[in-house]
C-alpha positions, 0 to 999 in steps of 0.5 A: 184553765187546767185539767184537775182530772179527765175521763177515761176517754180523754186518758186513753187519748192522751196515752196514746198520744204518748205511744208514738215516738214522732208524736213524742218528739213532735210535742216535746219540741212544742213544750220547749218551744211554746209554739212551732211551724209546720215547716220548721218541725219537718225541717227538724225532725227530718219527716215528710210533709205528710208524716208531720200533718197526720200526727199534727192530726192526731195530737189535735184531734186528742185535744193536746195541741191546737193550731193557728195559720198566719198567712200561709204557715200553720202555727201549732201549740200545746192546749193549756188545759193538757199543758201541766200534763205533758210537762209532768211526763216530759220531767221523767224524759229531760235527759233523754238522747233523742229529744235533747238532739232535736231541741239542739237542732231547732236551736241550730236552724233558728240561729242560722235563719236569723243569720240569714235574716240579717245578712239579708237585712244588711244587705239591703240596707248596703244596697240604698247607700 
């Protein structure tokens, strides 16, 4: 289901969502990605523990994401409902600086965690013969 129009309320809430760079950023890696861990967003966009929870906080109690826990890892995603929103707004800023830098980051860490990922694999496939 999407959103064809929203209340004033929601649209403050979605507005400000957008006043802050972290929370920018934070949902533009969300849209790239579909769907994102805590920890890799820290990892990412170099921010503390608590930064990256409380404005997590923020874009879920605005309605723009929701989350998922698999074990011990929160997953979180952009809301279909606010989807076609955000990728409106993220068209005007595809080739801003700072959110390019982050997704090639992202793309960096992830492609070295399957290196790692499979060095390890291999590894214990070595040690059993």
């Amino acid at each position: 289901m999407r959103v064809k129009n929203f209340s004033l309320g929601f649209g403050l809430q979605l507005f400000k969502a957008f006043s802050e760079e972290s929370r920018i950023r934070i949902l533009h890696l969300l849209y790239q990605e579909t769907e994102m861990c805590i920890t890799d967003l820290e990892q990412v966009l170099d921010f503390t523990q608590t930064k990256t929870s409380r404005h997590l906080s923020y874009l879920r109690n605005a309605g723009l994401v929701y989350s998922r826990q698999v074990d011990q890892f929160v997953y979180y995603r952009i809301r279909h409902q606010s989807k076609d929103m955000v990728e409106q707004i993220f068209q005007y800023m595809s080739k801003d600086k700072t959110l390019l830098e982050d997704h090639e980051t992202y793309k960096i860490l992830y492609s070295n965690r399957e290196l790692a990922v499979n060095k390890l694999h291999q590894k214990k496939w070595h040690r059993l013969d």
